[in-house]
N, CA, C and O of each residue as an XYZ file, in Angstrom:
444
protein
N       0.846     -1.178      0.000
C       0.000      0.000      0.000
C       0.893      1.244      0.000
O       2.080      1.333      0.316
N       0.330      1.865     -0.285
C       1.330      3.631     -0.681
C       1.203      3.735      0.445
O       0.341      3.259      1.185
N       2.503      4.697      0.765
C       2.787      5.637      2.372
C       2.858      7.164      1.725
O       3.188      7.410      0.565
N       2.474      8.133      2.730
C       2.174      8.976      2.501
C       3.009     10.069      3.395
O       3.339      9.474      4.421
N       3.504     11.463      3.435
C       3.877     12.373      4.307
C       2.850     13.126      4.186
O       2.390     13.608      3.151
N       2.412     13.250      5.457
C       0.890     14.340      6.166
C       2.127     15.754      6.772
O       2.513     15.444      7.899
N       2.696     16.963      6.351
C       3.494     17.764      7.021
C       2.539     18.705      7.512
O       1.496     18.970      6.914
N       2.809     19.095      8.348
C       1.989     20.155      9.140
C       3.014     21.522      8.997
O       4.214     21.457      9.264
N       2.480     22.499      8.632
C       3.378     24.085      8.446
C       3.388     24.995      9.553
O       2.436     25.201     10.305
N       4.792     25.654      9.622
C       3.956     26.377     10.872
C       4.783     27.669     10.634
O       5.970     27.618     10.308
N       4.244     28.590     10.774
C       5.503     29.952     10.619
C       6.904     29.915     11.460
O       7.037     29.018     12.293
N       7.816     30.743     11.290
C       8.699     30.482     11.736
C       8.124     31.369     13.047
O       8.627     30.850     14.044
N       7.452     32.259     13.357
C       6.972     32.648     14.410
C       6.079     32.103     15.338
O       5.788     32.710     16.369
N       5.531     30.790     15.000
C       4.927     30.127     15.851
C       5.399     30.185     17.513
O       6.468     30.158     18.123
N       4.047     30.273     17.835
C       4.053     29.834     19.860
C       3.529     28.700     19.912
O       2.472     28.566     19.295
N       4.017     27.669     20.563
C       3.802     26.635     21.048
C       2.377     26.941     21.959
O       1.394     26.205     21.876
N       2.418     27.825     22.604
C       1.952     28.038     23.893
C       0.199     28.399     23.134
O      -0.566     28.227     24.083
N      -0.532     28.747     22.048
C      -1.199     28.456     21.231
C      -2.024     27.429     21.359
O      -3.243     27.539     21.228
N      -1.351     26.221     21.657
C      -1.903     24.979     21.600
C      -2.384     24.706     22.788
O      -1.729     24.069     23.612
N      -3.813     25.240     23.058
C      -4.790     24.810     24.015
C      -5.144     23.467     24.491
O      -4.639     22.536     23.863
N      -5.888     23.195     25.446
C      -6.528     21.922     25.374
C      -7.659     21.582     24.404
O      -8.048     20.437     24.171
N      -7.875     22.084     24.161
C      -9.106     21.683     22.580
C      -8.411     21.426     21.710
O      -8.680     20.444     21.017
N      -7.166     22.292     21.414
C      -6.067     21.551     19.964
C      -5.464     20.374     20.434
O      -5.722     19.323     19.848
N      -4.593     20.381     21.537
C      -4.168     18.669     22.186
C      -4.799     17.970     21.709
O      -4.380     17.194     20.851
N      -6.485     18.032     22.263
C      -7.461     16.985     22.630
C      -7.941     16.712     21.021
O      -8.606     15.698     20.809
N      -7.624     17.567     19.945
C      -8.452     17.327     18.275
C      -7.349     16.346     18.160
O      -7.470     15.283     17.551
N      -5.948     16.843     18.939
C      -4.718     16.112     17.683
C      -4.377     14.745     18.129
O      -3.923     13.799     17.485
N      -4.780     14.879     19.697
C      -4.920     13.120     20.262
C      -6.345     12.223     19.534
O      -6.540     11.028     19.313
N      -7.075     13.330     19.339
C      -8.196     12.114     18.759
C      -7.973     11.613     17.634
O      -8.173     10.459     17.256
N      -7.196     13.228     16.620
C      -7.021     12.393     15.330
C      -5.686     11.262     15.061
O      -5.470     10.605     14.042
N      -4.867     11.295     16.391
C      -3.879     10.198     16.207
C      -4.699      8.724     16.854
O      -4.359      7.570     16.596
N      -5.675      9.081     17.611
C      -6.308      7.934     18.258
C      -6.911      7.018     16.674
O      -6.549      5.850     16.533
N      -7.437      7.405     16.045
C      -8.351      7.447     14.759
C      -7.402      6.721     13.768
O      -7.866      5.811     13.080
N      -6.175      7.054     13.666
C      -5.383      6.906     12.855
C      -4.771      5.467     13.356
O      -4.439      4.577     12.574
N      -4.668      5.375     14.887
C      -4.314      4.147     14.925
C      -5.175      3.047     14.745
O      -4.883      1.876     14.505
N      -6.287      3.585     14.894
C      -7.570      2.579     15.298
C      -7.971      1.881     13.929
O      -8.760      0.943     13.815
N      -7.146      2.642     12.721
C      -8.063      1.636     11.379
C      -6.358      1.339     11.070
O      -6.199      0.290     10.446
N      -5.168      2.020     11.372
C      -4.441      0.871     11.008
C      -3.220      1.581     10.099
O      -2.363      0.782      9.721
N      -3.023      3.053      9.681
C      -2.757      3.841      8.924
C      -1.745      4.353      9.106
O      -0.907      4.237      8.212
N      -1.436      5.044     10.193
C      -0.159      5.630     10.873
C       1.032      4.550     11.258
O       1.092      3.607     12.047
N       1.861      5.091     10.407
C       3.143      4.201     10.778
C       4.063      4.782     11.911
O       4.626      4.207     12.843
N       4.037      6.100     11.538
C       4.993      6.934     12.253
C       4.214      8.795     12.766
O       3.560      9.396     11.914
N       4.361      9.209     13.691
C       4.020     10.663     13.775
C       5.495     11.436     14.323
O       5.974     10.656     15.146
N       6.134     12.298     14.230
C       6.657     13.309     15.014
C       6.453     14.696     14.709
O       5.971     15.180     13.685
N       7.135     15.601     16.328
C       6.941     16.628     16.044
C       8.430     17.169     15.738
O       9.425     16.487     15.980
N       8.492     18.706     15.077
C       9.967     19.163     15.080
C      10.577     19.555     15.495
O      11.376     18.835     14.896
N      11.549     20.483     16.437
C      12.038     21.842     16.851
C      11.870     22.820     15.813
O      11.724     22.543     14.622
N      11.894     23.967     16.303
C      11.803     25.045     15.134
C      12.897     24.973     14.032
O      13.774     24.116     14.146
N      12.897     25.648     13.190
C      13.663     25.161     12.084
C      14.859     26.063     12.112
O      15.906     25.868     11.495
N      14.612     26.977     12.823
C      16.208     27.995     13.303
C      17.184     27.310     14.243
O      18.230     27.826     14.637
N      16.679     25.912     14.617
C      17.784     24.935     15.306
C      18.237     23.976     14.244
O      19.155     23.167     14.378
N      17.407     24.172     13.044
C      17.897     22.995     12.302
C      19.838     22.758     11.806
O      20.482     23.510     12.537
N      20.643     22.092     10.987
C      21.509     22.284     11.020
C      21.541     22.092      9.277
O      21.211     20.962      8.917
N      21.812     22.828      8.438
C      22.170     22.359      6.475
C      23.443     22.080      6.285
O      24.385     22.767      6.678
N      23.516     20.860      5.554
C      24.411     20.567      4.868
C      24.399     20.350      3.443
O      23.423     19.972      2.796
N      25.504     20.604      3.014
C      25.862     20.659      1.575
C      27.190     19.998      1.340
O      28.122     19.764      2.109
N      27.007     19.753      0.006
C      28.216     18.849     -0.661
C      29.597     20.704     -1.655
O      29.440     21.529     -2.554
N      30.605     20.372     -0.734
C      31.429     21.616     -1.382
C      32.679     20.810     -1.738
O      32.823     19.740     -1.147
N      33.624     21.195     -2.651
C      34.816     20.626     -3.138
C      35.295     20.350     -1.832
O      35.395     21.280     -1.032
N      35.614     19.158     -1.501
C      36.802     18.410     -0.707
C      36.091     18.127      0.570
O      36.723     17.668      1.522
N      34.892     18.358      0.645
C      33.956     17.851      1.870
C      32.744     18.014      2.014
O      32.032     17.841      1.025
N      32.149     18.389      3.262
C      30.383     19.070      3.042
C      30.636     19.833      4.213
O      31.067     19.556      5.332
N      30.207     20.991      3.581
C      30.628     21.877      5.186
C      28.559     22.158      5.540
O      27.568     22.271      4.818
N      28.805     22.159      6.923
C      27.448     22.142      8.140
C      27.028     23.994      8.050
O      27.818     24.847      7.645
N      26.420     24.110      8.258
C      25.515     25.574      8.561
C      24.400     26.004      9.565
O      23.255     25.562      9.469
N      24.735     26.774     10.407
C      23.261     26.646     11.277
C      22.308     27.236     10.456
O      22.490     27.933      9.458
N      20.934     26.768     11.153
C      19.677     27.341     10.289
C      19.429     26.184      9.113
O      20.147     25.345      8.568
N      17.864     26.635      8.999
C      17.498     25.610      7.283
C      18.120     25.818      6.147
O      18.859     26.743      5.810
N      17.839     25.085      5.704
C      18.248     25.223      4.227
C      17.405     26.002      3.484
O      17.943     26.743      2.661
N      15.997     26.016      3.592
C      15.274     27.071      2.630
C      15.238     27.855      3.444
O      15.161     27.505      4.622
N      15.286     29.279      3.051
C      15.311     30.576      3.796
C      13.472     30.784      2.880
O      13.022     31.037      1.762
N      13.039     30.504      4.122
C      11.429     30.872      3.906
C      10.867     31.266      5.385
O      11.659     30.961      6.276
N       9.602     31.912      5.848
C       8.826     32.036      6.643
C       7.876     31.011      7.481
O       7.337     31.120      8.582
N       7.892     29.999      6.534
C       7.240     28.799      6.866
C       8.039     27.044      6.907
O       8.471     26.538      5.872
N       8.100     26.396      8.138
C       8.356     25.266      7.779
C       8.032     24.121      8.450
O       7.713     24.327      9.621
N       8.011     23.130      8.138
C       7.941     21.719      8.741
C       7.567     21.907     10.156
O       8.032     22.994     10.499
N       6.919     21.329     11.167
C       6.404     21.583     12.230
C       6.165     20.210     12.760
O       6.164     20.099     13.986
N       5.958     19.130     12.023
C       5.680     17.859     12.382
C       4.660     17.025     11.301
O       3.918     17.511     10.447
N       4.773     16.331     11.469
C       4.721     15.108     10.263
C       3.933     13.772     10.799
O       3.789     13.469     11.984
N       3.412     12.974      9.558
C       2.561     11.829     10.075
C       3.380     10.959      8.760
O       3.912     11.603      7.856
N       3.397     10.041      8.771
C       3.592      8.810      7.920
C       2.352      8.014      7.367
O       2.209      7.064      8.137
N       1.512      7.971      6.508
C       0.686      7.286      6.783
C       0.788      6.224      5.685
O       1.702      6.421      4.885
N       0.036      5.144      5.487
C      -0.516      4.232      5.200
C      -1.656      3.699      4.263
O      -2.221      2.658      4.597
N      -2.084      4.437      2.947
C      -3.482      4.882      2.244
C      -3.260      4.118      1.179
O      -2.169      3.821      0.692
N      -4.451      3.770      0.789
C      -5.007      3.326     -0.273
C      -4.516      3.971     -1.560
O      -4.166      3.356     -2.567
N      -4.533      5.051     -1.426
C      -4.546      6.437     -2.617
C      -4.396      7.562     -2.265
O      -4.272      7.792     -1.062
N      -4.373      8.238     -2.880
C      -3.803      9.706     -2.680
C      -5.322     10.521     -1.922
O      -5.337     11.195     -0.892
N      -6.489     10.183     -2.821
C      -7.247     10.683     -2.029
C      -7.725     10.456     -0.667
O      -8.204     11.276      0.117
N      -7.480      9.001     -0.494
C      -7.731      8.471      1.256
C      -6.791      9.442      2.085
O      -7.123      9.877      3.188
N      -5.432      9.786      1.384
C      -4.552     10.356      2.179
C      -4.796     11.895      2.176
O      -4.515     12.408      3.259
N      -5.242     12.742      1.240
C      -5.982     13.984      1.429
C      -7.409     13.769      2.268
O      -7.937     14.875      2.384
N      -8.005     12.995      2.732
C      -9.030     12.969      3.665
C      -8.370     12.978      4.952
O      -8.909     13.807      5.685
N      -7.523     12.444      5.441
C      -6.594     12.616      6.467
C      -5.721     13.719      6.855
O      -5.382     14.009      8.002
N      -5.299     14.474      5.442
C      -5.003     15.928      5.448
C      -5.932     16.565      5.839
O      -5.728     17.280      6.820
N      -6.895     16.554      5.405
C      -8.395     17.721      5.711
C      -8.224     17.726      7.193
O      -7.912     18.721      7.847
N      -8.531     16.123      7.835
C      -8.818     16.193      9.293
C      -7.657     16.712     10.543
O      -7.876     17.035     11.710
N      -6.378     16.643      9.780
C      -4.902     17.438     10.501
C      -5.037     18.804     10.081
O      -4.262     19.607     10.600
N      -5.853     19.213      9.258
C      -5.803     20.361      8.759
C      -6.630     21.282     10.079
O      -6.374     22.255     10.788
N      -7.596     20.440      9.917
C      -8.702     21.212     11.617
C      -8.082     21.051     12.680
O      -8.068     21.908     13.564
N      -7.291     19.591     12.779
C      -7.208     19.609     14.557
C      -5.904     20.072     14.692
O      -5.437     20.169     15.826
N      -5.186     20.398     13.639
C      -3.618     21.318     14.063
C      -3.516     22.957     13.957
O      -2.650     23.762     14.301
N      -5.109     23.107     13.169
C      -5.385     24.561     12.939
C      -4.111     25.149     12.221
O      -3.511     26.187     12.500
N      -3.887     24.383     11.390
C      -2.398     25.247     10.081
C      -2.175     24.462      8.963
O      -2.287     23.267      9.236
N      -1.897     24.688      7.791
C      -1.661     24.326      6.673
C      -1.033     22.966      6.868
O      -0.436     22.477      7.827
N      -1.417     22.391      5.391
C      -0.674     20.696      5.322
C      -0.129     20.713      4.164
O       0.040     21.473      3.210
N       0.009     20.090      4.366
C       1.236     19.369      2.727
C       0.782     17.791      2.939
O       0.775     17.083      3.947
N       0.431     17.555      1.660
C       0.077     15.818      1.338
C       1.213     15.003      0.035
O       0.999     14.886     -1.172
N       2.144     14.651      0.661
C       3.262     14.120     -0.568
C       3.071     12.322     -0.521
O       2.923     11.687      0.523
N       3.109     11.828     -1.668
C       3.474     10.651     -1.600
C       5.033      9.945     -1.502
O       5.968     10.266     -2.236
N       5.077      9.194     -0.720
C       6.675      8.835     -0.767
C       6.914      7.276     -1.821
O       6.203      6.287     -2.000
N       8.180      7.665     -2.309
C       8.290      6.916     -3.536
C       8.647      5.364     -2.592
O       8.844      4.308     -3.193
């Protein structure tokens, strides 16, 4: 069966502190849900992406960089793995991370 990346977006200005008990309680149900038919392989969350570390390939080694690699406003925040039939089973699962994380998704298939 196809696996899927569910990414959740988050500005680089995000507050943690945001996340009420009504968002917890949407994002535990929708991982409860996810285990319960069988779908979720994997979930995590990220550190912000200004801890991240880039690397690149340069003549005679790969030199490290603090910070992301895309210089954007928005990034990665945490992720689901899932498990779908199809692309659309796996955009129905986007929709429902889409409400209970209250922020943009990204639906990729992994090869």
């Amino acid at each position: 069966m196809p696996r899927f990346l569910v990414a959740i977006h988050h500005p680089d200005t995000y507050d943690p502190s945001v996340e009420d008990e009504a968002m917890t309680r949407d994002i535990d149900v929708l991982n409860d849900e996810m285990v319960a038919v069988g779908i979720r392989l994997f979930v995590g969350g990220l550190h912000p992406a200004r801890y991240a570390k880039s690397l690149r390939s340069e003549a005679g080694g790969v030199s490290v960089a603090d910070g992301p690699y895309l210089i954007t406003d928005e990034h990665v925040g945490g992720f689901w793995v899932l498990e779908c039939a199809d692309m659309d089973e796996a955009l129905e699962w986007g929709r429902k991370a889409v409400i209970a994380c209250r922020a943009p998704v990204e639906v990729r298939q992994i090869h």
